[in-house]
Backbone as CSV, one residue per row, in Angstrom:
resi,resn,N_x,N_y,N_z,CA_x,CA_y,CA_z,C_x,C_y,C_z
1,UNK,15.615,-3.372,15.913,16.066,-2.936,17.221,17.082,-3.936,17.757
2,UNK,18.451,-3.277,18.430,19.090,-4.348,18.687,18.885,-4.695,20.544
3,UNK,18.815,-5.865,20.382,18.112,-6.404,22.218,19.327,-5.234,22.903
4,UNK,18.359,-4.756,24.477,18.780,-4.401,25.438,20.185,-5.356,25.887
5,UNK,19.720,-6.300,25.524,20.284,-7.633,26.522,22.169,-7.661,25.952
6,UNK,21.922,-7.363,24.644,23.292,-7.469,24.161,23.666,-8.622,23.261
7,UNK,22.355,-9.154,23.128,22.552,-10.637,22.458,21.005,-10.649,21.895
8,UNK,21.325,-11.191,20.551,20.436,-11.394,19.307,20.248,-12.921,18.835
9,UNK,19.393,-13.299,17.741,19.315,-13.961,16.869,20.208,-14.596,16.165
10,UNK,20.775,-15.797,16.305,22.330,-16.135,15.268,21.481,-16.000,13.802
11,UNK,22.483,-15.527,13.116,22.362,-15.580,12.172,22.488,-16.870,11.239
12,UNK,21.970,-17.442,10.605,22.146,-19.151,10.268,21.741,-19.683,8.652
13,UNK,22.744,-19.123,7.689,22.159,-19.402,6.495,22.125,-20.774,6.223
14,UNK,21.172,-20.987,5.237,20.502,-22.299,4.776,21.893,-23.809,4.805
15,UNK,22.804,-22.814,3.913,24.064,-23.905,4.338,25.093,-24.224,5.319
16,UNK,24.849,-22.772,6.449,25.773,-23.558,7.711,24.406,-23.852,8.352
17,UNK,24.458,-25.180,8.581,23.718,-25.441,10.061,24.311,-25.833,11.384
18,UNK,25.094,-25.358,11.308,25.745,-25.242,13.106,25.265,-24.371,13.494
19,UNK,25.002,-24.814,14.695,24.730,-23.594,15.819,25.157,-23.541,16.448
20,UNK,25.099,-21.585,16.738,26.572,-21.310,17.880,27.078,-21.998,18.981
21,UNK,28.072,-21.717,19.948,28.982,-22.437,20.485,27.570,-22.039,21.493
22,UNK,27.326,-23.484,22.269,26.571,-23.273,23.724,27.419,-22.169,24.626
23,UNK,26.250,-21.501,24.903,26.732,-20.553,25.798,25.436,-20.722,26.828
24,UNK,25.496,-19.448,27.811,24.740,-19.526,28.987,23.349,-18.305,28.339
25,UNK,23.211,-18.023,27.533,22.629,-17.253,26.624,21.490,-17.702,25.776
26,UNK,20.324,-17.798,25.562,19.208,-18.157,24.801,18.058,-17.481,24.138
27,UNK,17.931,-17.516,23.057,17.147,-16.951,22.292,16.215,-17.499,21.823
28,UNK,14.854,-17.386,22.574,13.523,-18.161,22.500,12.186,-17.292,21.758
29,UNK,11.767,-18.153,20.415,10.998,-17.769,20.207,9.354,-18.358,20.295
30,UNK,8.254,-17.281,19.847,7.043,-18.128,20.514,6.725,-17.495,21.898
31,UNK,7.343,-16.487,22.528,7.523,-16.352,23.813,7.574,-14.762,23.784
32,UNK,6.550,-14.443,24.976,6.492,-12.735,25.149,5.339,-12.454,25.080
33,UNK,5.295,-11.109,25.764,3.920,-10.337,25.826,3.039,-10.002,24.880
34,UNK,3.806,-10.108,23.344,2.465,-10.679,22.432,2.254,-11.549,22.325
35,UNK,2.641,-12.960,22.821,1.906,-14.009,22.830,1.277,-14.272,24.393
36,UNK,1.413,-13.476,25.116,0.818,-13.628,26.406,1.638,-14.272,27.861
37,UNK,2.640,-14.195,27.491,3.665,-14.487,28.391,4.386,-13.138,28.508
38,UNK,4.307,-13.213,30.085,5.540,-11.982,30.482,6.896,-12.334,31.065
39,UNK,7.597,-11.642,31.774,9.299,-11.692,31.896,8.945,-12.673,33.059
40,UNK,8.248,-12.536,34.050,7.934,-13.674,35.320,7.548,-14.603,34.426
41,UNK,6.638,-14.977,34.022,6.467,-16.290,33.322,7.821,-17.119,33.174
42,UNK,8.503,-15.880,32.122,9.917,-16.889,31.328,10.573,-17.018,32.395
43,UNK,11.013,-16.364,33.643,11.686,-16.366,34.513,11.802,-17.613,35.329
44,UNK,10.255,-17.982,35.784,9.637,-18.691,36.333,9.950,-20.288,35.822
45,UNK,9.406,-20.452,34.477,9.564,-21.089,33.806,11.218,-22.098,33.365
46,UNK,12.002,-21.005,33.298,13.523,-21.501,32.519,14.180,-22.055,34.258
47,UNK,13.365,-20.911,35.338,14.196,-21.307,36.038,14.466,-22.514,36.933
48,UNK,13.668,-23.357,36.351,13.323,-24.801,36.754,15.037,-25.272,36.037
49,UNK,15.663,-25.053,35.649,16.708,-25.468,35.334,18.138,-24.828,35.446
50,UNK,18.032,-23.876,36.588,19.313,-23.174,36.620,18.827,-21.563,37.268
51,UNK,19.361,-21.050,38.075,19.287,-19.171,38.204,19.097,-18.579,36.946
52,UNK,18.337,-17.382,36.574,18.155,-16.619,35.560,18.692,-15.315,35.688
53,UNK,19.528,-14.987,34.760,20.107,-13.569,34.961,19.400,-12.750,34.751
54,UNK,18.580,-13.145,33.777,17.908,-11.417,32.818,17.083,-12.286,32.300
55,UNK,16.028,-11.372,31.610,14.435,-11.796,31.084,14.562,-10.420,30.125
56,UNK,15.407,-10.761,28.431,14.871,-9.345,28.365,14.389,-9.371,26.356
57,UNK,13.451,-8.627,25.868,13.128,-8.868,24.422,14.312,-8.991,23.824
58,UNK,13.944,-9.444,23.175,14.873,-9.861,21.583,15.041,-9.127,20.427
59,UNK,14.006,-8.945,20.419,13.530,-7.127,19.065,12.284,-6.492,19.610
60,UNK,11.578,-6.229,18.300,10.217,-5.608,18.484,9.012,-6.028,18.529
61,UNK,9.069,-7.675,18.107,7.992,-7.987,18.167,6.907,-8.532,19.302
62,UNK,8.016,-8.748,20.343,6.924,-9.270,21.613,6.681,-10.289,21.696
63,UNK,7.501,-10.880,20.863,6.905,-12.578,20.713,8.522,-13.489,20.855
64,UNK,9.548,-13.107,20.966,10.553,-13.239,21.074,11.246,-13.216,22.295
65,UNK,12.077,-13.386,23.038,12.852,-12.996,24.176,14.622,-13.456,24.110
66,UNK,15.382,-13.387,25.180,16.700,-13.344,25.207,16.356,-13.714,26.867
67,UNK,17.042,-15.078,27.189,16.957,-15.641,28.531,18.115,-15.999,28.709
68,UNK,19.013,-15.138,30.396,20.539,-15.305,30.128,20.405,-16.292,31.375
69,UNK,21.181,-17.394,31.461,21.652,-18.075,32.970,22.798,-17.900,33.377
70,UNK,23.008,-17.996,34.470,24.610,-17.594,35.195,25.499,-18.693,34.893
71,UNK,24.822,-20.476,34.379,25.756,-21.281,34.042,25.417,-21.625,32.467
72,UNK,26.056,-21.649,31.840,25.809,-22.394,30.713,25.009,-24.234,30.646
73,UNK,25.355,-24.760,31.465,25.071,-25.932,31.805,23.261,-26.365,32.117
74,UNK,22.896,-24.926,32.631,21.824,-24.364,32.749,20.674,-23.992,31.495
75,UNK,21.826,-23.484,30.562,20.840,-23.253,29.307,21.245,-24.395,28.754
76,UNK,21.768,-25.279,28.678,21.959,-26.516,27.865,20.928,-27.205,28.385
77,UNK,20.785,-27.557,29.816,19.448,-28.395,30.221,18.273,-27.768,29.553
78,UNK,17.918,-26.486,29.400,16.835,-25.760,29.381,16.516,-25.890,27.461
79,UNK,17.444,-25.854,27.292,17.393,-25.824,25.605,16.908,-27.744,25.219
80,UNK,17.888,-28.265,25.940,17.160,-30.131,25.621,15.590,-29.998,26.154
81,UNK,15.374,-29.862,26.984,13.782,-30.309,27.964,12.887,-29.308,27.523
82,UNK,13.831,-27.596,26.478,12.125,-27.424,26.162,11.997,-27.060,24.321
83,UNK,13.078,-27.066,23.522,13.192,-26.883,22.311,12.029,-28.187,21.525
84,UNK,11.489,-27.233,20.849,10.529,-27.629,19.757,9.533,-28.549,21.090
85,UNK,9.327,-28.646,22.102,8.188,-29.207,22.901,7.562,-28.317,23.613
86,UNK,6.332,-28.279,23.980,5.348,-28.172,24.579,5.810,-27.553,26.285
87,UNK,5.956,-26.285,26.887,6.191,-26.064,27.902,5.256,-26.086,28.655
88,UNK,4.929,-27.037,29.994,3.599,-26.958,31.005,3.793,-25.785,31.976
89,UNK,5.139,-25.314,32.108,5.606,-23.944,32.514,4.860,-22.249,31.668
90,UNK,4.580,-22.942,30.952,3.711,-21.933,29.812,3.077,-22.096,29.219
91,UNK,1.627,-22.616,29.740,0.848,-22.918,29.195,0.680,-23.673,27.680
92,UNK,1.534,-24.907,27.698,1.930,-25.891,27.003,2.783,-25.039,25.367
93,UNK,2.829,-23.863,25.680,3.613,-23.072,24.159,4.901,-23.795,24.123
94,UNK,4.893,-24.212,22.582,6.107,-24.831,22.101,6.851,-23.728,21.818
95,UNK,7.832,-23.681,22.474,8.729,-22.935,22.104,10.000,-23.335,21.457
96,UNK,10.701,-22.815,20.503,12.106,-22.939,19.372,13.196,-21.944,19.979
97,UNK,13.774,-22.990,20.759,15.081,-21.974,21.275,16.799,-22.335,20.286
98,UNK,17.307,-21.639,20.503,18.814,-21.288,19.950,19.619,-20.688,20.920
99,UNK,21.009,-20.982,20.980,21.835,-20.624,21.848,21.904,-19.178,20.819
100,UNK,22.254,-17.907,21.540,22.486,-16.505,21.182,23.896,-16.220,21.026
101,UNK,23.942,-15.511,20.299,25.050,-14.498,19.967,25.271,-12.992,20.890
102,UNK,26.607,-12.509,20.851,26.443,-10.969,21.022,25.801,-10.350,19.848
103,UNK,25.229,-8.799,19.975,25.614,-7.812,18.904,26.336,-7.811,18.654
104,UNK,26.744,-7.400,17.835,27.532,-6.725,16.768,27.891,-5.253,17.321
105,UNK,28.702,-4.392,17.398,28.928,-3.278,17.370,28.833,-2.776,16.035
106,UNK,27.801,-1.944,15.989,27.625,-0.524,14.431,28.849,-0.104,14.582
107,UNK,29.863,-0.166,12.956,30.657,0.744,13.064,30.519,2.019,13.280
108,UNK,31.312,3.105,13.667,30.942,4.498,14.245,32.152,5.050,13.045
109,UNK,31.644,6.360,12.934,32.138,7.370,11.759,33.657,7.836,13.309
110,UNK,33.160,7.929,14.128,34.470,8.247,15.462,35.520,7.576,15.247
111,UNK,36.428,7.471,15.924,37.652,6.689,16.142,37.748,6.500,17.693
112,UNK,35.870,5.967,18.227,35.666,5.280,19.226,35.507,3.879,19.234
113,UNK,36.323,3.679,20.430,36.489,1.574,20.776,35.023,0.902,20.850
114,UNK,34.758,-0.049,20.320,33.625,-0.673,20.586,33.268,-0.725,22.094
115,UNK,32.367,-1.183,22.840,32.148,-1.758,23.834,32.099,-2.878,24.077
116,UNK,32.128,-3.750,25.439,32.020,-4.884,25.239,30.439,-5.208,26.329
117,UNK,29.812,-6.108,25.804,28.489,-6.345,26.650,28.679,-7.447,27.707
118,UNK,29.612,-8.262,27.256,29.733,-9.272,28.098,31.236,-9.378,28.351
119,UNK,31.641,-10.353,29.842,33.073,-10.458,29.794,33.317,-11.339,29.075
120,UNK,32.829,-12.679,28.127,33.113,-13.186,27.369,34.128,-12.651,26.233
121,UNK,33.844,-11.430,25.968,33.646,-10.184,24.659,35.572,-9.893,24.881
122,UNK,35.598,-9.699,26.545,36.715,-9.061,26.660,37.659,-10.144,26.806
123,UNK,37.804,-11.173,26.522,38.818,-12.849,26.865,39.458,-12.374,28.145
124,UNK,39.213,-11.435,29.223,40.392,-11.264,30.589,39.749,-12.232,31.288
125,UNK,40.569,-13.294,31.920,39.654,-14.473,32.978,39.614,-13.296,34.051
126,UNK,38.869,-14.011,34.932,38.830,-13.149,35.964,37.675,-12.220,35.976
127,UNK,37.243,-11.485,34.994,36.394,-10.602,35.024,35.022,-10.810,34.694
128,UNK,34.055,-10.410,35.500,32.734,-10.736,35.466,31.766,-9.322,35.503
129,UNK,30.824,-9.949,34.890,29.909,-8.434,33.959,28.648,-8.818,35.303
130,UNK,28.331,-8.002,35.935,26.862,-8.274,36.664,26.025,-6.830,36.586
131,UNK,24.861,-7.506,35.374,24.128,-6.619,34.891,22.840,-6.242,36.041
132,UNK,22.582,-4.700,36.020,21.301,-4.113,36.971,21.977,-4.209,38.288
133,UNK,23.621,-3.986,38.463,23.835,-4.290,39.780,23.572,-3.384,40.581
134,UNK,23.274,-2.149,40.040,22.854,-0.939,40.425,21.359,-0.405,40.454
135,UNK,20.671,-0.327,41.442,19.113,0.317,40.980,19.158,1.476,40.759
136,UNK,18.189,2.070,39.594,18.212,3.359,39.196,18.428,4.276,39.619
137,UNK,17.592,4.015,41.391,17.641,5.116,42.161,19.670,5.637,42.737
138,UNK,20.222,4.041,42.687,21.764,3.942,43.228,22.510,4.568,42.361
139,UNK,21.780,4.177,41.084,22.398,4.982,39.976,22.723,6.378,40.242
140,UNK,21.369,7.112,40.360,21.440,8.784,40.253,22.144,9.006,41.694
141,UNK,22.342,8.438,42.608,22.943,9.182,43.982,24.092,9.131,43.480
142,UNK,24.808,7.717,42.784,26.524,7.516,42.551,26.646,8.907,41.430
143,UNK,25.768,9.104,40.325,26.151,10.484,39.720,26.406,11.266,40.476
144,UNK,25.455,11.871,40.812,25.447,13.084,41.805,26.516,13.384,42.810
145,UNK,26.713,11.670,43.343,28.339,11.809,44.343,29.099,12.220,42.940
146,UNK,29.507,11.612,42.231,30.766,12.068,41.458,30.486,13.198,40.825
147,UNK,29.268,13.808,40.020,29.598,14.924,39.633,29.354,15.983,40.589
148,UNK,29.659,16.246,41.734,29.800,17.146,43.290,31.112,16.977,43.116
149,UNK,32.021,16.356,42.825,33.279,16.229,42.737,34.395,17.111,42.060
150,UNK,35.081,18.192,41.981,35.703,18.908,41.121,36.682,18.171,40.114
151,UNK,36.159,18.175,38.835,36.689,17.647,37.287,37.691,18.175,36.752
152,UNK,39.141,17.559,36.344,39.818,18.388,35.658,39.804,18.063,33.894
153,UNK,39.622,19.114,33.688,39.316,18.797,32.015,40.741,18.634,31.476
154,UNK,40.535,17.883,29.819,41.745,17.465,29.261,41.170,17.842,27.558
155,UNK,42.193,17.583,26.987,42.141,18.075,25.761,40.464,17.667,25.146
156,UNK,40.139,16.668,25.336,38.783,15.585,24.660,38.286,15.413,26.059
157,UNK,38.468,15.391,27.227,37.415,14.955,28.568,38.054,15.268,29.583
158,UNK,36.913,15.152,30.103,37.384,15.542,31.981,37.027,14.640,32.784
159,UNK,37.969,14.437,33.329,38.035,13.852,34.651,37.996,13.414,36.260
160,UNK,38.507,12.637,36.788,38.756,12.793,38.080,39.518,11.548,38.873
161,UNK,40.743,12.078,39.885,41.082,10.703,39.997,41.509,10.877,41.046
162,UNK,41.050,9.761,41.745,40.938,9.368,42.754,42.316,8.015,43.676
163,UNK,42.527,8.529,44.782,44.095,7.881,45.481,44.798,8.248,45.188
164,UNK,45.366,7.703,43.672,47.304,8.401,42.886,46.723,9.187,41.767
165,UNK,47.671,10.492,41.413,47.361,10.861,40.739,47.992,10.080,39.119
166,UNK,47.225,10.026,38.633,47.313,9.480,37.255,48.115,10.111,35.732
167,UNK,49.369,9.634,35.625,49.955,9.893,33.939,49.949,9.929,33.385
168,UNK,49.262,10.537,32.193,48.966,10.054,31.052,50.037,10.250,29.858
169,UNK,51.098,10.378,30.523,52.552,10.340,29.575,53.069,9.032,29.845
170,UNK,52.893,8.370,30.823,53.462,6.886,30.865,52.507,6.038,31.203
171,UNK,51.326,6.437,31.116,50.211,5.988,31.194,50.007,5.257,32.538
172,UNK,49.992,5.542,33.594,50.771,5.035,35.082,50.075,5.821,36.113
173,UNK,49.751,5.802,37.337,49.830,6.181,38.581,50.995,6.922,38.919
174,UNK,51.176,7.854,39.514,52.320,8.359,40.033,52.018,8.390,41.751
175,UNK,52.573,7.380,42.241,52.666,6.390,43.840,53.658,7.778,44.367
176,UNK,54.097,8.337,44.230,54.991,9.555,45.043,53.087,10.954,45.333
177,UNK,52.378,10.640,44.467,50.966,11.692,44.341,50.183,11.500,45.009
178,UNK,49.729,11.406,46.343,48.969,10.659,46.686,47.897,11.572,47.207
179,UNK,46.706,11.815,46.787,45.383,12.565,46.830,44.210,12.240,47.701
180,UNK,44.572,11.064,48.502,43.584,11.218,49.813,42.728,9.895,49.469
181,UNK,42.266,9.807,51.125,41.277,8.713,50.780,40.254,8.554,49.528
182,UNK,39.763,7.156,49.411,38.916,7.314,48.194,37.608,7.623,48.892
183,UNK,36.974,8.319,47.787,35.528,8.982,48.468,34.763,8.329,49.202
184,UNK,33.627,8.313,49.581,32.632,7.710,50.651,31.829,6.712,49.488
185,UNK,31.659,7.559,48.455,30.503,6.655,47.611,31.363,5.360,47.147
186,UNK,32.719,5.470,47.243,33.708,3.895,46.494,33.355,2.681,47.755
187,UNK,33.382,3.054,48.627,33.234,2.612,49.915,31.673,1.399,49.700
188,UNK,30.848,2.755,49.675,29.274,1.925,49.302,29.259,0.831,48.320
189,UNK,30.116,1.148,46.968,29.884,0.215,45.719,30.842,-0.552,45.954
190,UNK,31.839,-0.930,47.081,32.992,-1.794,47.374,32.223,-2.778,48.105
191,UNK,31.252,-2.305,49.317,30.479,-3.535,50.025,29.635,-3.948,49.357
192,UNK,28.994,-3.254,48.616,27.593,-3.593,47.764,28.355,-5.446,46.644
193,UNK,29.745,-4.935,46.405,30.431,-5.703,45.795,30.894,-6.743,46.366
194,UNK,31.233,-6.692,47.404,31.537,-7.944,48.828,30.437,-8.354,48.870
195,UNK,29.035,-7.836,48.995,27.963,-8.514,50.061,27.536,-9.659,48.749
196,UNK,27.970,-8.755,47.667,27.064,-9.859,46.530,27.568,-11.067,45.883
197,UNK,29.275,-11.245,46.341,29.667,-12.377,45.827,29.881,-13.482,47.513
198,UNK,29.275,-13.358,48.577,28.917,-13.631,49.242,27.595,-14.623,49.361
């Protein structure tokens, strides 16, 4: 199973022993609800050294996890103070951590673009990935606003666009098109977006 999280296990044969480039990303094993630790525990636990983004498995076994921090600097403390020792944060379990990798994207039989899980993935500075920024429930209302919306279909998909109408011969906005305010629901996910880097 490949983690929810977007990040796995480095892979590490017998003759490279480097390990990956520190990132803000960690892959702890020894740890999880088959060994009797849950996502508060690890949460609880790592976060003695930094904010925790995510608490999420690693594969299938339950004994594994994927612990992301918002700084790298964060999982570097966390990786010295608890690799191969004894956590009193968890009931003294030694845990064996490793800085993580992304997945991998499965090639696809399509002549569809990979995704990217992280903004790392995409090298644009500037851009930042904030995962669950949406609750499920925010989720299904933002559908529901957009698909209430009338779609214009295209050869492979349909659409909708919103302010300028959009070119797809010069691949451009056309600023002379102008289609009206942007909806009510852009509005909601625009403050939701202000209040949180606040």
């Amino acid at each position: 199973m490949a983690a929810k999280s977007g990040f796995t296990r480095p892979r590490q044969r017998a003759e490279d022993s480097a390990s990956p480039t520190p990132s803000a990303v960690l892959y702890v094993a020894n740890c999880g609800p088959a060994v009797g630790v849950t996502d508060a525990d690890v949460r609880e636990a790592f976060g003695a050294f930094g904010e925790v983004a995510g608490v999420h498995a690693a594969d299938d076994s339950g004994a594994r996890v994927i612990v992301r921090f918002h700084e790298p600097a964060a999982a570097e403390a966390a990786m010295a103070a608890l690799h191969g020792r004894p956590c009193g944060g968890l009931a003294g379990r030694v845990l064996h951590i490793r800085y993580s990798v992304p997945v991998k994207p499965k090639a696809r039989a399509s002549s569809s673009l990979p995704v990217a899980v992280t903004a790392s993935e995409l090298g644009i500075p500037g851009i930042y990935m904030v995962e669950e920024f949406l609750t499920a429930a925010e989720e299904q209302e933002l559908l529901a606003a957009v698909d209430s919306r009338p779609w214009k279909s295209l050869a492979k998909r349909r659409v909708q666009h919103y302010g300028y109408e959009f070119l797809y011969e010069t691949r451009n906005v056309d600023s002379k098109q102008f289609l009206g305010e942007l909806p009510d629901f852009v509005s909601t996910v625009l403050q939701k977006i202000i209040s949180s880097l606040v």
